[in-house]
C-alpha positions as CSV (number, residue, x, y, z in Angstrom):
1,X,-43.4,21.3,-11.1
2,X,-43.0,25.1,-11.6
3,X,-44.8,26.7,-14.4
4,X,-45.4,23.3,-16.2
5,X,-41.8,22.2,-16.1
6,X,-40.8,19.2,-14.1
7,X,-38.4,19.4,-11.4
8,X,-35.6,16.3,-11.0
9,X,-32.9,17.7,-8.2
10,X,-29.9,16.0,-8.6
11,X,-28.1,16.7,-5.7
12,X,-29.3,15.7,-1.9
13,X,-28.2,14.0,1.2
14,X,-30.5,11.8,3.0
15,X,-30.7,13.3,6.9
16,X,-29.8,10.4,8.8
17,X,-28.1,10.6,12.4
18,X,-24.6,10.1,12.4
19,X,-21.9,10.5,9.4
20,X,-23.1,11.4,5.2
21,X,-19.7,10.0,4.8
22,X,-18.8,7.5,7.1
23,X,-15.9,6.1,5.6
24,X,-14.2,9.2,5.2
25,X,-11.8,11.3,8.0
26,X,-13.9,12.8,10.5
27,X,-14.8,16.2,9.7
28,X,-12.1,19.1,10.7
29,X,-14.2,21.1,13.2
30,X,-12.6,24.6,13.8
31,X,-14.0,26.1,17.1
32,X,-13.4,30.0,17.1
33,X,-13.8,31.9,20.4
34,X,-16.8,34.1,21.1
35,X,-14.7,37.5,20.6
36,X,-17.6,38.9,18.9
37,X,-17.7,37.1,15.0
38,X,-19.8,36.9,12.7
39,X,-22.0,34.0,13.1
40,X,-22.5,33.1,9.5
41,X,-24.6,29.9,9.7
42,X,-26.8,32.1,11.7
43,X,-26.8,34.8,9.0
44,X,-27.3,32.4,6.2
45,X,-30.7,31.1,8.1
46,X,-32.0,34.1,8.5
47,X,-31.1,35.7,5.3
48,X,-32.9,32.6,3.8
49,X,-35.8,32.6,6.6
50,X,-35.2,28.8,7.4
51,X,-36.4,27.2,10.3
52,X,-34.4,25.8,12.9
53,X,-33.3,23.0,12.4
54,X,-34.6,19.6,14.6
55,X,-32.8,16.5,15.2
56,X,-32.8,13.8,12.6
57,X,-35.3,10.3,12.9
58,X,-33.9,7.0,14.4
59,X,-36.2,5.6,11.7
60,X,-35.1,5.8,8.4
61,X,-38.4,4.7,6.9
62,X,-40.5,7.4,8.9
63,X,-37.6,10.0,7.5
64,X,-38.3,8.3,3.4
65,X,-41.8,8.6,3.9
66,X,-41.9,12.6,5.2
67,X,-39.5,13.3,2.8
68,X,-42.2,11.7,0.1
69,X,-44.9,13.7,1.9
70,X,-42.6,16.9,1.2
71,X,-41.9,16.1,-2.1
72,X,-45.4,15.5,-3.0
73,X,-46.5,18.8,-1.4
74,X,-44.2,20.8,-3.2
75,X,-44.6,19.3,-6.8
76,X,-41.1,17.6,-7.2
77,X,-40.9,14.3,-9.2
78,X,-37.5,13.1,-8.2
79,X,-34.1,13.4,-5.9
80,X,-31.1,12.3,-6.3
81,X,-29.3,11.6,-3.0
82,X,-25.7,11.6,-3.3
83,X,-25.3,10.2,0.4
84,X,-27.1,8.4,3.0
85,X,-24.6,7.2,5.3
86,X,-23.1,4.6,3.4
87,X,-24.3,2.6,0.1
88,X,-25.9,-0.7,2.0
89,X,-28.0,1.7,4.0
90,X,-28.7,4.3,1.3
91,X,-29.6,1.6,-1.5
92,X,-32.1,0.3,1.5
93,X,-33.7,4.0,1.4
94,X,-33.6,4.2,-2.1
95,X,-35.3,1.0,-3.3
96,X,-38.5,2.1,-0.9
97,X,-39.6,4.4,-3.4
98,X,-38.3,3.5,-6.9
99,X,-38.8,5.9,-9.5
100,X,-38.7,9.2,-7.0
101,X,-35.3,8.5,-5.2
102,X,-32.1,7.6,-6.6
103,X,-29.1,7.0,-5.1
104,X,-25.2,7.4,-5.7
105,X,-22.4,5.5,-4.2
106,X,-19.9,7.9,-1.7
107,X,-17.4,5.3,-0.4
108,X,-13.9,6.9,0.1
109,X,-12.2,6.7,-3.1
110,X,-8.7,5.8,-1.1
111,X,-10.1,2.6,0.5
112,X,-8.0,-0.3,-0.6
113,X,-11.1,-2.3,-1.8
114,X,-12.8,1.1,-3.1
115,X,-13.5,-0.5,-6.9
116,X,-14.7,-3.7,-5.9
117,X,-17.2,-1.7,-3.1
118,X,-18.0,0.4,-5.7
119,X,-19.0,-2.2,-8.6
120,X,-21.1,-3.8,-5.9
121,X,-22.9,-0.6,-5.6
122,X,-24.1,-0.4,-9.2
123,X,-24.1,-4.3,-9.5
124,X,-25.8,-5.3,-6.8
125,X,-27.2,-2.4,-4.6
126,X,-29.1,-0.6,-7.8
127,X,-26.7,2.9,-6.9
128,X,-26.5,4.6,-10.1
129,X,-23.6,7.2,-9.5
130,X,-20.8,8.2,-7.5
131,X,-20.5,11.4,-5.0
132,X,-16.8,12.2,-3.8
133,X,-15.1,15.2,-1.7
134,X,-12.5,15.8,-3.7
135,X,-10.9,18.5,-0.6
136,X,-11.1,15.4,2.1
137,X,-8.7,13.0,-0.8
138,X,-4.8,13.2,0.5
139,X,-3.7,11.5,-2.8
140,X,-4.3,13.6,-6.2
141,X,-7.9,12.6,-7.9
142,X,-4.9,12.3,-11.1
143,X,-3.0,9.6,-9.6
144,X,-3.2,5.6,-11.4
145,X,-4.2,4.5,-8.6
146,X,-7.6,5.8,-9.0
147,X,-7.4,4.2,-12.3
148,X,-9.7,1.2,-11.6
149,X,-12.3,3.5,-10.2
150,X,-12.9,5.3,-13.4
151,X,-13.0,1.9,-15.6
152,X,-16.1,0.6,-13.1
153,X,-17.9,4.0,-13.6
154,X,-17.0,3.9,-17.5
155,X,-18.0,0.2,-17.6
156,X,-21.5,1.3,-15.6
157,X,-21.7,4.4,-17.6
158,X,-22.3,6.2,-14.4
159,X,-21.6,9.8,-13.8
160,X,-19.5,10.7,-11.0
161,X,-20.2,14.1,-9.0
162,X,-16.9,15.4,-7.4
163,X,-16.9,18.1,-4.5
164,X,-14.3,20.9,-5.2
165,X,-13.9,24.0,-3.7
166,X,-14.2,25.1,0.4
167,X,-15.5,22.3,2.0
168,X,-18.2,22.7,5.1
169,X,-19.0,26.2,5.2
170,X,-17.8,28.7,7.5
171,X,-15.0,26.9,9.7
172,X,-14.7,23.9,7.2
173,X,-11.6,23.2,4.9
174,X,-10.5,25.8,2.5
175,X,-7.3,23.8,1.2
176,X,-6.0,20.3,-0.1
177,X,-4.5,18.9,-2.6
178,X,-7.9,18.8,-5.0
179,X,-9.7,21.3,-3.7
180,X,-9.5,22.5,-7.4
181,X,-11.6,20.8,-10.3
182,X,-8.3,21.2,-12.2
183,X,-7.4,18.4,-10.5
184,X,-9.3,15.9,-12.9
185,X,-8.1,17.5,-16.1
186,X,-5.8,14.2,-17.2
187,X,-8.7,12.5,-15.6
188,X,-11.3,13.7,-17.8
189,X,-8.8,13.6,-20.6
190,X,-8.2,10.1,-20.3
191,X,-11.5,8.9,-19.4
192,X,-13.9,10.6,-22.1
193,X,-16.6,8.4,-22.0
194,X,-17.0,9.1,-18.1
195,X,-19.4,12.2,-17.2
196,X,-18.0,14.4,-14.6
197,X,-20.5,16.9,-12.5
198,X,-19.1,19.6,-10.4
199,X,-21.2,20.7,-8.0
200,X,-22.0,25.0,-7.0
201,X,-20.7,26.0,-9.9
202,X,-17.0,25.0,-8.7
203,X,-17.1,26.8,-5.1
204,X,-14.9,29.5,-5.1
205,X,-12.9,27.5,-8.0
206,X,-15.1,29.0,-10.7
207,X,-12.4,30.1,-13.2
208,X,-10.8,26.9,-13.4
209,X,-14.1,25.3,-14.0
210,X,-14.9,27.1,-16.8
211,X,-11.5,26.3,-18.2
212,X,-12.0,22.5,-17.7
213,X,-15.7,22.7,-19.1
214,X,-14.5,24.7,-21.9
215,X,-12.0,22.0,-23.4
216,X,-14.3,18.8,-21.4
217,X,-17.5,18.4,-22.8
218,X,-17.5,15.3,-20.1
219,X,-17.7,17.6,-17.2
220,X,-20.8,19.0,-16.2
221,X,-21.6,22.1,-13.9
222,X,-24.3,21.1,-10.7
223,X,-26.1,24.5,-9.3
224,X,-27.0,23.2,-6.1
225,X,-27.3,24.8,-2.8
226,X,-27.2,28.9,-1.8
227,X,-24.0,29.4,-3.5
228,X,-22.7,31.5,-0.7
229,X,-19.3,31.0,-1.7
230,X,-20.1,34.0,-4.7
231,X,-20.0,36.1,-1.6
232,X,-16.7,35.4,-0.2
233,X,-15.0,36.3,-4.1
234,X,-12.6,38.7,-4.1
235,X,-14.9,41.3,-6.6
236,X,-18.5,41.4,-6.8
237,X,-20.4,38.8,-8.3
238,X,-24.0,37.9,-7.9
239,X,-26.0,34.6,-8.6
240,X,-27.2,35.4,-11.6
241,X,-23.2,36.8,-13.2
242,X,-22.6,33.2,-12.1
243,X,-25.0,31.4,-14.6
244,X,-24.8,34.1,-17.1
245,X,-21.3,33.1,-17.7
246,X,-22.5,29.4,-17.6
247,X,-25.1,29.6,-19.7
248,X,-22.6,31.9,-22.4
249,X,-19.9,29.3,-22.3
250,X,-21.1,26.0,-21.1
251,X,-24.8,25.8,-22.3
252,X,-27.5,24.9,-20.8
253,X,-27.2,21.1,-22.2
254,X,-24.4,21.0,-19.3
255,X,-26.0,22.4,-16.6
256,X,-28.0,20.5,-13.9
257,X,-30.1,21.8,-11.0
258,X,-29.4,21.0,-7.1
259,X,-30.3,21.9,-4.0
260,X,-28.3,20.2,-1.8
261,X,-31.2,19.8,0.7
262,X,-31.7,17.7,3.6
263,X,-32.8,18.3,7.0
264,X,-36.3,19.2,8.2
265,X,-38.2,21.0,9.2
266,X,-37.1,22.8,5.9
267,X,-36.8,19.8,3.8
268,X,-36.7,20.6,-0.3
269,X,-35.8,24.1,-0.4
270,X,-37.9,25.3,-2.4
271,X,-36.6,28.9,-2.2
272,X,-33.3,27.4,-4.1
273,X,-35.7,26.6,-7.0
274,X,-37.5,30.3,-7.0
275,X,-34.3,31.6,-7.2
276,X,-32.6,30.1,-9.9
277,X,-35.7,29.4,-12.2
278,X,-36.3,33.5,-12.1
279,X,-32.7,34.2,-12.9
280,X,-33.1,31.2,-15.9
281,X,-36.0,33.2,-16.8
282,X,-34.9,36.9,-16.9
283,X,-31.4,35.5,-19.0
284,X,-33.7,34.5,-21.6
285,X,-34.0,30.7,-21.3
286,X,-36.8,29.0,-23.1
287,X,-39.4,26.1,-22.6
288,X,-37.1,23.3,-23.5
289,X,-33.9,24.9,-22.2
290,X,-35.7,25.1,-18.7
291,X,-36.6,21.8,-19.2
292,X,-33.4,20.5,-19.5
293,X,-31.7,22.0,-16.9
294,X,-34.2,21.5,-14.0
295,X,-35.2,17.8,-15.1
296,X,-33.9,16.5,-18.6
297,X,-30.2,16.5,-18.5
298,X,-29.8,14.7,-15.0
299,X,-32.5,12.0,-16.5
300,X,-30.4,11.8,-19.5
301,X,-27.3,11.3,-17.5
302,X,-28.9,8.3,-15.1
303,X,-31.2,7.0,-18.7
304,X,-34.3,7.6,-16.6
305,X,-36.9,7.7,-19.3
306,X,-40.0,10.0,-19.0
């Protein structure tokens, strides 16, 4: 908890070693010559005073169980991980410590047996939601052919958590065909019973999220990680401009706290939660709207029941 309200992160990949995403294209690595740069990822550790980072456990077990240790020493009731290195391995992780983890299908949505992979994940593996990079897709998230992934996560009533924006940080992907959350607009039309959450606030594609949420009220807005994206905009913006406008527009019945943590020795960043909670606080937020966002709305959305 902090201050007496419960916290549920819904958005988290499980450190493992090897791919989050293993189905998907590896990863386009840009390597820049040392002609004098900034080193961001450098900047962004120290601006946040993490510790370096060490290499992930073989041991997936030993990994669950520190990550349970952190948890517990830091007062947080539940994570949602939204990858794990494929679903057989994450629902393996997950079922370990029912009731604290949960766990959300992330095969690529362009695999030719994508639905039937992902109705086994909800039918049979106990994943109850499905993470996609919408940047990494070649085909638009619009197209039919997605069709029959939609009707399993309607038929599961499952929410579906779709990556938009720059992709990977400084050096990562800053283009494709969905890197905007405009891309699910027919989508979301024609699928209204199917929840939609985009994480960061949209990542450098906040305008067109706030469009989307304004005539969606199936697409939810994810806080999660250090937003350093709002940094990169062309005019000044802070943190808290960001959820001010959120909270004026969306509401806070449609906003969901993240972290996007993972690796140790930092583990559950708890500076994240500091942050945001304070800005909640100084915009006026009360009891049961704190409530919501940091636990009751992702509960609501995977009918976990207090």
């Amino acid at each position: 908890m902090i201050q007496n309200v419960p916290i549920f992160d819904s958005h988290c990949h499980f450190p493992i070693k090897g791919e989050w995403f293993p189905d998907y294209p590896e990863d386009e690595k840009v390597s820049f010559p040392d002609n004098g740069g900034r080193n961001h990822g450098d900047i962004w550790r120290k601006a946040f005073n993490f510790p370096t980072r060490v290499p992930e456990l073989d041991d997936d077990d030993a990994m669950a169980e520190a990550w349970i240790k952190d948890m517990d020493s830091k007062g947080i009731e539940k994570i949602v991980w939204v990858s794990g290195g494929g679903n057989e391995r994450l629902a393996k992780i997950v079922a370990k410590y029912p009731g604290r983890f949960y766990g959300y299908a992330h095969n690529n949505p362009e695999n030719e047996n994508a639905a039937d992979e992902l109705e086994h994940a909800f039918r049979d593996l106990g994943l109850c939601g499905y993470k996609i990079l919408g940047p990494d897709i070649q085909t638009p998230l619009s197209d039919k052919k997605f069709y029959p992934l939609w009707e399993v996560c309607q038929a599961y009533d499952v929410p579906v958590l779709i990556h938009f924006g720059l992709l990977g940080a400084a050096g990562g992907k800053p283009d494709g065909v969905n890197i905007s959350p405009m891309s699910i607009a027919q989508v979301t039309r024609k699928f209204p019973k199917v929840n939609f959450i985009v994480p960061h606030f949209g990542c450098t594609c906040m305008g067109d999220l706030l469009q989307l949420c304004w005539t969606r009220p199936n697409v939810w807005v994810d806080t999660c990680g250090s937003n350093q994206w709002i940094r990169w905009m062309p005019f000044q913006l802070t943190l808290e401009d960001v959820m001010r406008k959120f909270l004026e527009t969306v509401g806070s019945e449609r906003l969901i706290f993240g972290t996007d943590s993972s690796w140790f020795p930092r583990g559950f960043a708890y500076i994240y939660l500091e942050e945001q909670q304070k800005i909640m606080r100084f915009l006026g937020l009360g009891e049961d709207q704190m409530r919501s966002v940091l636990y009751g709305n992702i509960a609501s959305l995977l009918k976990v029941s207090d």
